[in-house]
C-alpha positions as YAML, in Angstrom:
chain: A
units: angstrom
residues:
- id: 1
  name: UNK
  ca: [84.83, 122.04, 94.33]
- id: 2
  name: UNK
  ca: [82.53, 124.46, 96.33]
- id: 3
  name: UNK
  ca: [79.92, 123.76, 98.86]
- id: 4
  name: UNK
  ca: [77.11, 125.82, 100.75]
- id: 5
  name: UNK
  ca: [74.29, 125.34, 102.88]
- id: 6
  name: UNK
  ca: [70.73, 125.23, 101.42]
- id: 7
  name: UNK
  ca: [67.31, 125.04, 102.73]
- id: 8
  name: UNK
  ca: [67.04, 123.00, 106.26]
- id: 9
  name: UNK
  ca: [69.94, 120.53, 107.02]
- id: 10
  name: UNK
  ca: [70.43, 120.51, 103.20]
- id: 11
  name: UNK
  ca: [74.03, 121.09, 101.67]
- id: 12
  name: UNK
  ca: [75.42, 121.35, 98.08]
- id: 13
  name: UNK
  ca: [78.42, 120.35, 96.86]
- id: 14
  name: UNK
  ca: [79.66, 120.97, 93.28]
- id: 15
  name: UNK
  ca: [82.48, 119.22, 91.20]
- id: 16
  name: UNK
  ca: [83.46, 120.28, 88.23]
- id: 17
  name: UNK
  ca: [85.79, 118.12, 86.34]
- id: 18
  name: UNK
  ca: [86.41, 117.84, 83.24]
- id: 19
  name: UNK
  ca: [89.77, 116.02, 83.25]
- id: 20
  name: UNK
  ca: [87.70, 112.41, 83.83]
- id: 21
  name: UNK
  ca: [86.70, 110.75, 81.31]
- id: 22
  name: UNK
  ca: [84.61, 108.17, 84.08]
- id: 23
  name: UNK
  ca: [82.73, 110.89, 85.67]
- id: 24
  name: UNK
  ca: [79.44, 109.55, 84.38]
- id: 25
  name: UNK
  ca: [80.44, 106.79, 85.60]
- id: 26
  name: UNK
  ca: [80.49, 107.95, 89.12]
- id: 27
  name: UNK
  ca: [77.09, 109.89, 89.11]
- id: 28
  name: UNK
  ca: [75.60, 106.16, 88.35]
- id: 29
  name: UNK
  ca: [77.39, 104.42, 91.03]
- id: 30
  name: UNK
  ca: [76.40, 106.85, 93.36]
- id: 31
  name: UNK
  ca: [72.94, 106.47, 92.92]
- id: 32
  name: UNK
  ca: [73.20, 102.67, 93.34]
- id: 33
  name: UNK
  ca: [72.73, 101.39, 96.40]
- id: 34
  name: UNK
  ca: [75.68, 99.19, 97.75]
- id: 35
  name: UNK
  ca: [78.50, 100.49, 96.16]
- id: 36
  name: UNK
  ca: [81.88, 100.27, 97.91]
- id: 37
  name: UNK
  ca: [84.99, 102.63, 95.96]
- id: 38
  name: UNK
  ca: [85.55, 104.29, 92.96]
- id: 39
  name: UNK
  ca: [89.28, 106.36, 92.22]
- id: 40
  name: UNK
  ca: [90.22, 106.88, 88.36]
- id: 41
  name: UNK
  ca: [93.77, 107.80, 90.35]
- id: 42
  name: UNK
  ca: [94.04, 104.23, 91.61]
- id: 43
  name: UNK
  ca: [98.40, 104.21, 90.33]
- id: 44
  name: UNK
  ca: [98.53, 107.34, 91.60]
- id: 45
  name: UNK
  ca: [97.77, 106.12, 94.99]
- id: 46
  name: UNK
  ca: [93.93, 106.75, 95.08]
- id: 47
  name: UNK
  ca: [91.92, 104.53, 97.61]
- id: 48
  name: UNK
  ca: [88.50, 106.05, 96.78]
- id: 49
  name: UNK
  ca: [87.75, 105.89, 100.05]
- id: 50
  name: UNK
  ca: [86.37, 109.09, 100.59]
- id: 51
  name: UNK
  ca: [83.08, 108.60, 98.75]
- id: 52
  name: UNK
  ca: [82.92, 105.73, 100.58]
- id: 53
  name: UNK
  ca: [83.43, 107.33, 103.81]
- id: 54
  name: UNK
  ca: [80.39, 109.66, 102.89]
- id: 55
  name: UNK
  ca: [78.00, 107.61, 101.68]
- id: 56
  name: UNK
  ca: [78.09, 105.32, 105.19]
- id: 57
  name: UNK
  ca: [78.00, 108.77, 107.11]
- id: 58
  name: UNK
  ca: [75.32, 110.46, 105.19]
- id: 59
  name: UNK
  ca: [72.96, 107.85, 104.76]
- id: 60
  name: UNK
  ca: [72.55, 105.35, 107.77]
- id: 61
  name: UNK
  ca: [74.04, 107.88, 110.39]
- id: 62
  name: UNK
  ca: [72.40, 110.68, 109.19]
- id: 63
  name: UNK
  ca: [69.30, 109.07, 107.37]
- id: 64
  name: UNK
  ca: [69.80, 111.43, 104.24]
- id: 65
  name: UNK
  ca: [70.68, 110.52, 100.67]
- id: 66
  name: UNK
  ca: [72.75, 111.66, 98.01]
- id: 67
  name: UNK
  ca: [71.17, 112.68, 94.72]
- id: 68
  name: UNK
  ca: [73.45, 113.33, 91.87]
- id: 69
  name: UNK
  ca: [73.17, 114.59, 88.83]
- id: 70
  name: UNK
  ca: [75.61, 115.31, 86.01]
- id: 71
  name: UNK
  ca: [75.39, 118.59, 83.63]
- id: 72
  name: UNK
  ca: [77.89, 119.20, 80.87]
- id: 73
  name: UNK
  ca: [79.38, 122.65, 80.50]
- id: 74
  name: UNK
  ca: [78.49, 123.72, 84.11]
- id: 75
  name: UNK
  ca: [81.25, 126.09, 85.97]
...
């Protein structure tokens, strides 16, 4: 993971994983509106919480967004 500041009150984080084979399905859920968890580590004691726990900070505290976006092959 690595995150930095951009333009204005703008940040960037990046994930690379390639050990998940659901990853796609996380970019879509977080572009939905109204989702609540997502953990692909839910027996290894994985809430997903913490997406969670951003989304209702970033959006309706802060009034930003998240835009995703999923490349292959990016490092």
């Amino acid at each position: 993971m690595d995150s930095h500041k951009t333009e204005g009150m703008k940040a960037t984080i990046l994930v690379v994983d390639d050990t998940h084979a659901n990853l796609h399905l996380l970019m879509e859920m977080l572009t939905q509106e109204g989702y609540s968890v997502f953990t692909t580590k839910r027996e290894q004691g994985g809430s997903g919480l913490g997406i969670n726990i951003v989304y209702n900070l970033v959006t309706p505290k802060l009034q930003g967004d998240i835009p995703c976006k999923s490349q292959p092959d990016v490092r």
